[in-house]
DSSP file (Angstrom, degrees, kcal/mol; ACC not computed):
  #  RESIDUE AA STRUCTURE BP1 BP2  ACC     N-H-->O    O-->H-N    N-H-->O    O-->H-N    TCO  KAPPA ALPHA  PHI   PSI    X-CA   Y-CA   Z-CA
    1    1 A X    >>        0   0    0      0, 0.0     4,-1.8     0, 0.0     3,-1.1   0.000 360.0 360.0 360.0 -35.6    4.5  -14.7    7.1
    2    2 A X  H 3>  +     0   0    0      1,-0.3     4,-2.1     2,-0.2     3,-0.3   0.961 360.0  49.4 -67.8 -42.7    3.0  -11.2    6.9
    3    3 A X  H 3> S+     0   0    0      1,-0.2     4,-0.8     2,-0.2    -1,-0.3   0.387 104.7  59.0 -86.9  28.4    4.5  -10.8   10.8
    4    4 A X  H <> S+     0   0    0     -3,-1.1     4,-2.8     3,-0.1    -1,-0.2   0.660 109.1  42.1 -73.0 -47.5    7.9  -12.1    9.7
    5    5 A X  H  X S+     0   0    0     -4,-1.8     4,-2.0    -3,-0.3     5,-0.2   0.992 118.9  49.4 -74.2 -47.8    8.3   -9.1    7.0
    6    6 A X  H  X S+     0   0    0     -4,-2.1     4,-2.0     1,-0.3     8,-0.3   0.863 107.0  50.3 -35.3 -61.9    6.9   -6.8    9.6
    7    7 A X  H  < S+     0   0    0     -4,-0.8    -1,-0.3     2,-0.2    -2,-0.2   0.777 112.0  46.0 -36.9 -50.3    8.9   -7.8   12.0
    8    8 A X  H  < S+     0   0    0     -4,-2.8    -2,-0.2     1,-0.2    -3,-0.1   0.962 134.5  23.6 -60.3 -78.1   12.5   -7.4    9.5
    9    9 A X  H  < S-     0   0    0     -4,-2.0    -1,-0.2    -5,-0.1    -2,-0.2   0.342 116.7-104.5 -80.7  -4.9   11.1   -4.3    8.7
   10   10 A X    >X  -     0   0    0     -4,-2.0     4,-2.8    -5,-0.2     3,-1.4   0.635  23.6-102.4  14.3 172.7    8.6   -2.8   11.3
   11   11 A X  H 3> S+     0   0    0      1,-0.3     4,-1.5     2,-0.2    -2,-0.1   0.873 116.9  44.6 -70.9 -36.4    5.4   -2.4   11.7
   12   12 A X  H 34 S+     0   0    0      1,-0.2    -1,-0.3     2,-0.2     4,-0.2   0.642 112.8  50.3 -68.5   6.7    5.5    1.8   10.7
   13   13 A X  H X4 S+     0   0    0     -3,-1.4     3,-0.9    -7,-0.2    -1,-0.2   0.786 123.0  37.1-109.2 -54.8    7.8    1.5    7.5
   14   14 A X  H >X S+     0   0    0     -4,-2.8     3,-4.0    -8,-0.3     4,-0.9   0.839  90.0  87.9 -77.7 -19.7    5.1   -1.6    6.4
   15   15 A X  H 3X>S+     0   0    0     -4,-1.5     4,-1.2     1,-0.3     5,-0.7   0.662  79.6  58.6 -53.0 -28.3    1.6   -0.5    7.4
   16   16 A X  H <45S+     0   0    0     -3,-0.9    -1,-0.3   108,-0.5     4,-0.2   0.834 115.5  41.2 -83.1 -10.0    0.6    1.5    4.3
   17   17 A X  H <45S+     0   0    0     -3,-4.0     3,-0.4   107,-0.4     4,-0.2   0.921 130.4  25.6 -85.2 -59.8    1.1   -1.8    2.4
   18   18 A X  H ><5S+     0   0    0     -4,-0.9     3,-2.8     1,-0.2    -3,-0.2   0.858 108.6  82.7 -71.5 -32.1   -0.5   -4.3    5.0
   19   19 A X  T 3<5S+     0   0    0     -4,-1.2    -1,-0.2     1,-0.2    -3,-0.2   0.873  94.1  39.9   7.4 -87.2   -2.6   -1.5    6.4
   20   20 A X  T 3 <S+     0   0    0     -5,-0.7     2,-0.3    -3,-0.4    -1,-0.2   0.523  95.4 109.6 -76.5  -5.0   -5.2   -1.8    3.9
   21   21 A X    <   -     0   0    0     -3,-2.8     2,-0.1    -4,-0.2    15,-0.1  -0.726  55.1-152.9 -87.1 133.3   -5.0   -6.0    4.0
   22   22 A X        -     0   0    0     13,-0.8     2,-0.6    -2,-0.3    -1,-0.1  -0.244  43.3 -66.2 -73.6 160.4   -8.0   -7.7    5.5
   23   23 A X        -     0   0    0     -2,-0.1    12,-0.2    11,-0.1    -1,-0.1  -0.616  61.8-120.3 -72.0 131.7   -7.6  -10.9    7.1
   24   24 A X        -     0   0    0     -2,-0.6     2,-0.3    10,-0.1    10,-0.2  -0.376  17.4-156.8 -97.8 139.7   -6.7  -14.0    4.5
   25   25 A X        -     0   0    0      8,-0.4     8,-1.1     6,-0.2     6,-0.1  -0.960  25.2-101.9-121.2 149.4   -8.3  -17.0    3.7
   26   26 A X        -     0   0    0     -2,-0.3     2,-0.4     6,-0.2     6,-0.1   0.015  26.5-148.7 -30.6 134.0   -7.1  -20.2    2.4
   27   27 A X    >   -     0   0    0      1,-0.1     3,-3.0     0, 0.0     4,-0.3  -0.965  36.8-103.6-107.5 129.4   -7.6  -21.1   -1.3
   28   28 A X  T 3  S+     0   0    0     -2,-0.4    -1,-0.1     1,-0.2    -2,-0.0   0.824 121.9  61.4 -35.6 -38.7   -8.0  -25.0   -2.4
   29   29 A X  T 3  S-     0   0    0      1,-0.1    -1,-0.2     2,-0.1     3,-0.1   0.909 122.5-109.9 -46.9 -36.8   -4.0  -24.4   -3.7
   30   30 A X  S <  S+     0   0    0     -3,-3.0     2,-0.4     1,-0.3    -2,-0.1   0.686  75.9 132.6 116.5   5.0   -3.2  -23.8   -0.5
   31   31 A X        -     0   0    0     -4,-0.3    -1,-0.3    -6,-0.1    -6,-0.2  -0.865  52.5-121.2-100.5 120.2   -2.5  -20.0   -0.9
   32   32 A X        -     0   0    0     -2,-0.4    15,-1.0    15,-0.3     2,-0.3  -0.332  23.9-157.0 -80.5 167.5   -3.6  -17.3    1.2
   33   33 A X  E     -A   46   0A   0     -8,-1.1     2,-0.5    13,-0.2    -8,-0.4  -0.935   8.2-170.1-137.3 141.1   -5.6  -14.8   -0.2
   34   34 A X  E     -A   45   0A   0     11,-3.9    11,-1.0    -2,-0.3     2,-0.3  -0.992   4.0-165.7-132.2 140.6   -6.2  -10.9    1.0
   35   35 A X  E     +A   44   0A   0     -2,-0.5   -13,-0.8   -12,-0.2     9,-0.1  -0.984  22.0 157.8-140.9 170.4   -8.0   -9.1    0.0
   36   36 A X  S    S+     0   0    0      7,-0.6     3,-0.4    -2,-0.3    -1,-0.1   0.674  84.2   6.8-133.5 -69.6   -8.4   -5.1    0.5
   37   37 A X  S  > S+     0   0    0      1,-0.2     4,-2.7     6,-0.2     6,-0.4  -0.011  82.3 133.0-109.4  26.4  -10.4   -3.1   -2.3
   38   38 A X  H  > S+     0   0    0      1,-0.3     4,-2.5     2,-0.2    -1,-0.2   0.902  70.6  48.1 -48.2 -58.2  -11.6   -6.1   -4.2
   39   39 A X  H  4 S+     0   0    0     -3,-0.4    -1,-0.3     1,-0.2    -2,-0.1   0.860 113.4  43.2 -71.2 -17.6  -15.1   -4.9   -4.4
   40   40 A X  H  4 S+     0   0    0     -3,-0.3    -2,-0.2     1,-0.1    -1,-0.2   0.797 132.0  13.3 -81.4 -32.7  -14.5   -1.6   -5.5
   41   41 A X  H  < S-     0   0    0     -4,-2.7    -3,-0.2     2,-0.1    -2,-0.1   0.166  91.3-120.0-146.9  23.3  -12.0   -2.1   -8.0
   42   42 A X     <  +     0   0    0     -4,-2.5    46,-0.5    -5,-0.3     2,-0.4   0.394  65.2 124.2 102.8   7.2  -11.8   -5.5   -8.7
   43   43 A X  E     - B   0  87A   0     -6,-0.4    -7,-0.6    44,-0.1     2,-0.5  -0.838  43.6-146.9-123.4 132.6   -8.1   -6.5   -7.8
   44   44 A X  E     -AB  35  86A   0     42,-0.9    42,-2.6    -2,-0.4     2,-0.4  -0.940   6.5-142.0-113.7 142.4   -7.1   -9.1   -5.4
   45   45 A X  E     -AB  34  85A   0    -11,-1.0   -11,-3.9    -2,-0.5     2,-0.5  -0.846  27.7-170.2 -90.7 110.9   -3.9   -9.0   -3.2
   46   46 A X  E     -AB  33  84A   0     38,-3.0    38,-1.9    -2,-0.4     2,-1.5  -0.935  29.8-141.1-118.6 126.8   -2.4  -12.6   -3.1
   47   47 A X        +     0   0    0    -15,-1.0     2,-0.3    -2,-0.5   -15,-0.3  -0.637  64.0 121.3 -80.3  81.6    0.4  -14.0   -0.9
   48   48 A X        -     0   0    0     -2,-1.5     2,-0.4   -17,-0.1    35,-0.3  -0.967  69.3-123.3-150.5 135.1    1.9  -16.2   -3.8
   49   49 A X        -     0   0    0     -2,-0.3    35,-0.1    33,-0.2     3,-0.1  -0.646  55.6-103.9 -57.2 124.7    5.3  -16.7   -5.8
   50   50 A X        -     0   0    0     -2,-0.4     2,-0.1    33,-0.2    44,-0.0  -0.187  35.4-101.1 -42.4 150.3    4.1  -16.0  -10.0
   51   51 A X     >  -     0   0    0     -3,-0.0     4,-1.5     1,-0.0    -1,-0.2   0.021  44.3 -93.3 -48.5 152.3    3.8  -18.6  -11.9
   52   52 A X  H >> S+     0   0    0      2,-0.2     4,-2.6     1,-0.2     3,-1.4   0.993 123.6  40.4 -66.1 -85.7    7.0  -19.0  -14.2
   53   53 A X  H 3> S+     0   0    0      1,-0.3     4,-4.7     2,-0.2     5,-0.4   0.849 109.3  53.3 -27.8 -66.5    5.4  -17.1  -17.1
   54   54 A X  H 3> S+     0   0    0      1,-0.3     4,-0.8     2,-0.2    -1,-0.3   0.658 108.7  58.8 -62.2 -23.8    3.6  -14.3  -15.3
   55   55 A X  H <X S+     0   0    0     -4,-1.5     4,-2.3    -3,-1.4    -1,-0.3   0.864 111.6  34.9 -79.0 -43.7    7.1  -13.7  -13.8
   56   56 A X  H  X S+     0   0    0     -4,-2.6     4,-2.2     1,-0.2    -2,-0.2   0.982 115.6  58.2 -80.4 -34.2    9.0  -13.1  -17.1
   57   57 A X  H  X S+     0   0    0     -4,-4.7     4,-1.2    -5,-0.4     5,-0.4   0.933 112.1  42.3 -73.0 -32.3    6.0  -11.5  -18.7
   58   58 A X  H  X S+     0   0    0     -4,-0.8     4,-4.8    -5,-0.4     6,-0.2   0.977 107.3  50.4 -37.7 -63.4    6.1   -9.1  -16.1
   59   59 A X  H  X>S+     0   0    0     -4,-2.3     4,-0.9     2,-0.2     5,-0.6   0.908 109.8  55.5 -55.4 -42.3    9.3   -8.3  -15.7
   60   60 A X  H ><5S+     0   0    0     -4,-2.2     3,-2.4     2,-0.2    -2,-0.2   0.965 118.8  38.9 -60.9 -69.2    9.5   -7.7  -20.1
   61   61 A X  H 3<5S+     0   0    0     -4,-1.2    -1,-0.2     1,-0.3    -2,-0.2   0.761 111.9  54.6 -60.2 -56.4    6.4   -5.0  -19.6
   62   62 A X  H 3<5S-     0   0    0     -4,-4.8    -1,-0.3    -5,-0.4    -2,-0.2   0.634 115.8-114.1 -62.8 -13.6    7.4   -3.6  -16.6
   63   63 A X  T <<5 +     0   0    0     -3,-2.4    -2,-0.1    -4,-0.9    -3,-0.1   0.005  64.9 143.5  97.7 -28.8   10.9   -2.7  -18.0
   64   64 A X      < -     0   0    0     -5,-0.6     2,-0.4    -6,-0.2    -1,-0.2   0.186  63.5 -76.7 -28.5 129.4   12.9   -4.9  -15.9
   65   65 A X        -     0   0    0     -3,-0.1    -1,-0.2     1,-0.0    -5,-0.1  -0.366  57.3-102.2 -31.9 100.0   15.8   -6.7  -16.9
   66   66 A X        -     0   0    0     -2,-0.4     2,-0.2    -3,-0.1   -10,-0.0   0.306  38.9-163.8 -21.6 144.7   15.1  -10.0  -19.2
   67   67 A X        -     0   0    0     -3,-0.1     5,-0.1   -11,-0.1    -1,-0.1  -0.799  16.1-117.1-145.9 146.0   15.3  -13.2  -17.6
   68   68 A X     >  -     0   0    0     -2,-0.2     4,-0.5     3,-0.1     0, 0.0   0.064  22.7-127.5 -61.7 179.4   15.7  -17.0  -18.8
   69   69 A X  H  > S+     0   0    0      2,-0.2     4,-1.7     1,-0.2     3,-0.4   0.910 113.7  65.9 -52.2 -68.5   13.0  -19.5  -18.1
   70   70 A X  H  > S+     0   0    0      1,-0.2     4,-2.0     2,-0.2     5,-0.2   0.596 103.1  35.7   5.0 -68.3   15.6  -21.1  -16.9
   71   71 A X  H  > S+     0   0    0      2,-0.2     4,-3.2     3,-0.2     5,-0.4   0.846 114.3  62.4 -72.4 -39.0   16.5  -18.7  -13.8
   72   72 A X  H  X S+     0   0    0     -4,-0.5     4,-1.4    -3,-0.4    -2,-0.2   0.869 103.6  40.0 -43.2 -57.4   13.1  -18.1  -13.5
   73   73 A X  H  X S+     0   0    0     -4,-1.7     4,-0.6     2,-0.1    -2,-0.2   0.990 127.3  47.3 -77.8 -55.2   12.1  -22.0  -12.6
   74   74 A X  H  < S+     0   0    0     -4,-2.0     4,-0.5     1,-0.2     3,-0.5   0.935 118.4  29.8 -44.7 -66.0   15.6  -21.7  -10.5
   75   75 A X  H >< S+     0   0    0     -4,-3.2     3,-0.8    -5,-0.2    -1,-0.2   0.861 109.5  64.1 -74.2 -43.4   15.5  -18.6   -8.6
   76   76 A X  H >< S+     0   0    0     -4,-1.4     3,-0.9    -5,-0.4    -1,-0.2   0.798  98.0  57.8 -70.4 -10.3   11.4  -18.1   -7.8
   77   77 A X  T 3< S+     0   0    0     -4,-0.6    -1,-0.2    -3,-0.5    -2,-0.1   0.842 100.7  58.6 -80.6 -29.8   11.0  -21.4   -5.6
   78   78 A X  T <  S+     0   0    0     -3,-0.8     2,-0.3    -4,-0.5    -1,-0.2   0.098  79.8 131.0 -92.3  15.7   13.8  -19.8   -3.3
   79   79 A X    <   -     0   0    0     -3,-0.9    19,-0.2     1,-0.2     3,-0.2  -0.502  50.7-152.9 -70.2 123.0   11.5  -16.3   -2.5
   80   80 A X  S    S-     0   0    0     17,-1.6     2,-0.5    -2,-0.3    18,-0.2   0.957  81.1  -6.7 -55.8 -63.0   11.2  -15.4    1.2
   81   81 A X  E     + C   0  97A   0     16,-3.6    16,-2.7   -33,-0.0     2,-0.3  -0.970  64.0 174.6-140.2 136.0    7.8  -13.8    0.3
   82   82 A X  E     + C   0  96A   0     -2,-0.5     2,-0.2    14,-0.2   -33,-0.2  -0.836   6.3 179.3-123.1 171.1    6.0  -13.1   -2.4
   83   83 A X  E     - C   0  95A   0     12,-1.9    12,-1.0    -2,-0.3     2,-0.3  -0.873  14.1-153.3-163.3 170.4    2.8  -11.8   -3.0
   84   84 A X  E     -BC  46  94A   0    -38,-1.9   -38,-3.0    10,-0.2     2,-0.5  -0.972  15.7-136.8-148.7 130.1    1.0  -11.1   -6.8
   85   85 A X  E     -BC  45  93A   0      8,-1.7     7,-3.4    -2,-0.3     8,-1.1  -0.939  29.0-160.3 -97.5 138.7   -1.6   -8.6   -7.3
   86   86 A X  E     -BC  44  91A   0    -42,-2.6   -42,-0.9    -2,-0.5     5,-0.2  -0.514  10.8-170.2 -90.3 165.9   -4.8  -10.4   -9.9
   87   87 A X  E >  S-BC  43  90A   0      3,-1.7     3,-1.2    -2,-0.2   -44,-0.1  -0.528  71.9 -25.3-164.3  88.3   -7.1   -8.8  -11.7
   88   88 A X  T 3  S-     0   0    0    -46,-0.5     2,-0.3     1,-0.2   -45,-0.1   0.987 130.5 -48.5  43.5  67.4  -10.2  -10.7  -13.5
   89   89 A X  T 3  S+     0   0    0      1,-0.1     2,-0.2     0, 0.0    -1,-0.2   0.029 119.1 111.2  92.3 -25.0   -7.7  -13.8  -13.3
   90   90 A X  E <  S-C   87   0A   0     -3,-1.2    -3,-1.7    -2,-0.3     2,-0.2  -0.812  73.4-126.5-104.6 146.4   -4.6  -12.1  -14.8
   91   91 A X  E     +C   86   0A   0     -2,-0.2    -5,-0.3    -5,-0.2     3,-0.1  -0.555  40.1 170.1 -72.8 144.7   -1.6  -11.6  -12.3
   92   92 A X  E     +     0   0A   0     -7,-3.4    21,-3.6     1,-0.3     2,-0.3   0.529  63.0  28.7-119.6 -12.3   -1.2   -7.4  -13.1
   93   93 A X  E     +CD  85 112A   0     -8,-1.1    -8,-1.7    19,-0.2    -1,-0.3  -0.878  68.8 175.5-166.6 147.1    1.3   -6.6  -10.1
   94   94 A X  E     +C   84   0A   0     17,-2.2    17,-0.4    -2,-0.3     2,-0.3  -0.978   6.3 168.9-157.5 166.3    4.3   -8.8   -8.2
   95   95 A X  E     +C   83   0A   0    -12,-1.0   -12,-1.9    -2,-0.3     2,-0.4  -0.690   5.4 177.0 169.3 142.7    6.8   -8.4   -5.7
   96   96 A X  E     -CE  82 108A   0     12,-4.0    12,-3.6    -2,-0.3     2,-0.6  -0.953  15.0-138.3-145.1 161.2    8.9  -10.8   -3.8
   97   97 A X  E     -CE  81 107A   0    -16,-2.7   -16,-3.6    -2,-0.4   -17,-1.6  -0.977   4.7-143.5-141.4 164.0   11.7  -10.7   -1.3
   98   98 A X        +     0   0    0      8,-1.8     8,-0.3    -2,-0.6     2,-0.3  -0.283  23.9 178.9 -80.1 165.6   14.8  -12.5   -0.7
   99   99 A X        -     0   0    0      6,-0.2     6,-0.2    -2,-0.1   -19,-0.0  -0.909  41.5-157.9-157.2 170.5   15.8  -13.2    2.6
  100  100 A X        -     0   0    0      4,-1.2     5,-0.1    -2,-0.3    -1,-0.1  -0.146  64.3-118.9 -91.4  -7.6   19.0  -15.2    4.7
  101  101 A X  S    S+     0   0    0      3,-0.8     4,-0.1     1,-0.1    -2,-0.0   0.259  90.6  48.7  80.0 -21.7   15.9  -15.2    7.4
  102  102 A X  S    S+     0   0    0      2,-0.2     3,-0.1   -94,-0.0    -1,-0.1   0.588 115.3   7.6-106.5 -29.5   18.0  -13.3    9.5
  103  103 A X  S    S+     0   0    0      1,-0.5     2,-0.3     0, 0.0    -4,-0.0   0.710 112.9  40.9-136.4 -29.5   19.9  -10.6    9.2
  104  104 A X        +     0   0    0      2,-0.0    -4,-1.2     0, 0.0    -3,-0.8  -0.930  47.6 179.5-136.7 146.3   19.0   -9.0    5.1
  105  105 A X        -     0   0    0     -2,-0.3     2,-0.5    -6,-0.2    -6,-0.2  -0.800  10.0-173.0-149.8 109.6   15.5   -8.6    3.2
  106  106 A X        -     0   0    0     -8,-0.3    -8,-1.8    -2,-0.2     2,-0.3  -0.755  18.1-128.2-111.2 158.8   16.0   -7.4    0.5
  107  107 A X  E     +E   97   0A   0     -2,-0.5     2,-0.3   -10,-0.2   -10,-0.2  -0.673  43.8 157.8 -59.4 112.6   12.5   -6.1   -2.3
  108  108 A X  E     +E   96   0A   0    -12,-3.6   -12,-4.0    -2,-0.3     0, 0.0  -0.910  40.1  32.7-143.0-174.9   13.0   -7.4   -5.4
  109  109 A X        +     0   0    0     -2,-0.3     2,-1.9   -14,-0.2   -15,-0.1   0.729  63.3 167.2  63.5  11.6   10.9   -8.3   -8.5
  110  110 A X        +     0   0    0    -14,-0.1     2,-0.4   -15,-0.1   -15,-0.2  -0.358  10.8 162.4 -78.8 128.0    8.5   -5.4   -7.9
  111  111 A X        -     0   0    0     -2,-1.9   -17,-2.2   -17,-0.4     2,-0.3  -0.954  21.3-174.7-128.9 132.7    6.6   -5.3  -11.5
  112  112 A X  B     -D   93   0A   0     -2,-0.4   -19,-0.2   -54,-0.2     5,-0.2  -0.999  35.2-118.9-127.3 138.4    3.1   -3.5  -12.2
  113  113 A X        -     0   0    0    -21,-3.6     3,-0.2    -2,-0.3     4,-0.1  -0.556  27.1-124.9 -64.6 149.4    1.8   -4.2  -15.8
  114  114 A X  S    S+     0   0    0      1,-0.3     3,-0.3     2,-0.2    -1,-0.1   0.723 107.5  69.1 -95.5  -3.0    1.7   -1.0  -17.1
  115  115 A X  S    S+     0   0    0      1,-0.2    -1,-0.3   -23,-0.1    -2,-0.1   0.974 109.2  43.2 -38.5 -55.3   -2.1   -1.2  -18.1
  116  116 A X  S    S+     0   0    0     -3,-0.2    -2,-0.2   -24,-0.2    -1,-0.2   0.301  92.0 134.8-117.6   6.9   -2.6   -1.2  -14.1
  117  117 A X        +     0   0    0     -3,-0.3    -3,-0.1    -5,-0.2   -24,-0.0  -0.096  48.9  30.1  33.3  79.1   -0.4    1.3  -13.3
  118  118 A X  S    S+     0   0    0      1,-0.1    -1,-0.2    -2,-0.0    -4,-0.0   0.937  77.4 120.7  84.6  26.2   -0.5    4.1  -11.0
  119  119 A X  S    S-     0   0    0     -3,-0.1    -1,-0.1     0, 0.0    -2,-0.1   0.116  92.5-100.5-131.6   9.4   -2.9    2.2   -8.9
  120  120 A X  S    S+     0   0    0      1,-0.0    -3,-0.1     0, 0.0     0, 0.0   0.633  83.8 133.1  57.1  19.1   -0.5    2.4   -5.5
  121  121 A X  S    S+     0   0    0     -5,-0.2   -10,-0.1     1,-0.1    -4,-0.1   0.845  74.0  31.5 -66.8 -45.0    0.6   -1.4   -6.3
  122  122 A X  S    S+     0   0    0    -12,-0.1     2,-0.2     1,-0.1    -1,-0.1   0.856  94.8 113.3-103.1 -25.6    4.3   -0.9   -5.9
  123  123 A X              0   0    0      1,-0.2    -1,-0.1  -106,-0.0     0, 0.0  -0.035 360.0 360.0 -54.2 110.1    4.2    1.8   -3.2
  124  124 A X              0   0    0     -2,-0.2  -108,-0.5  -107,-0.0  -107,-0.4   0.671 360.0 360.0 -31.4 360.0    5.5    1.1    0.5
């Protein structure tokens, strides 16, 4: 998946995000997991759509526009890519994109709890 986005986007416009990503391992869910500065500061980089919840409480924190539950359970299944940053268990940090697979990809959703902040989490 990671050389799908690359690909839309190339590889110099993505590198300072995937840059710093190690090679992913599987998780019993079934989700791959990267991780980049995990020992040093404790935060894992995860290739997963949020959870229903973690998506709306995000979005409220971050300043982002409200959205129902409802749109939420609708709209997140239908993500081109996601990925969620964690932090001792809580998702801190999100981002997903939309896709036709072909032709537009567009960034959406990007939320950092503002606790966690200021940490390079939403920067290309």
């Amino acid at each position: 998946m990671v050389e799908v986005v690359r690909q839309a986007f190339g590889s110099s416009s993505m590198e300072p995000i995937f840059g710093k990503i190690q090679a992913g391992r599987s998780t019993p869910a079934g989700r791959r997991t990267f991780r980049n500065m995990e020992a040093v500061i404790g935060y894992n980089l995860i290739e997963a759509v949020p959870e229903v919840a973690d998506y709306l409480r995000l979005r409220s924190i971050s300043g982002l526009t409200p959205r129902s539950v409802e749109a939420a359970r609708a709209g997140l299944p239908g993500s081109f890519f996601a990925v969620c940053v964690r932090y001792q268990g809580e998702t801190v940090a999100m981002g997903r994109i939309i896709s036709d697979g072909a032709l537009f990809f567009h960034l959406v959703d990007v939320a950092v709890d503002p606790v966690h902040q200021g940490k390079g989490w939403a920067k290309p």
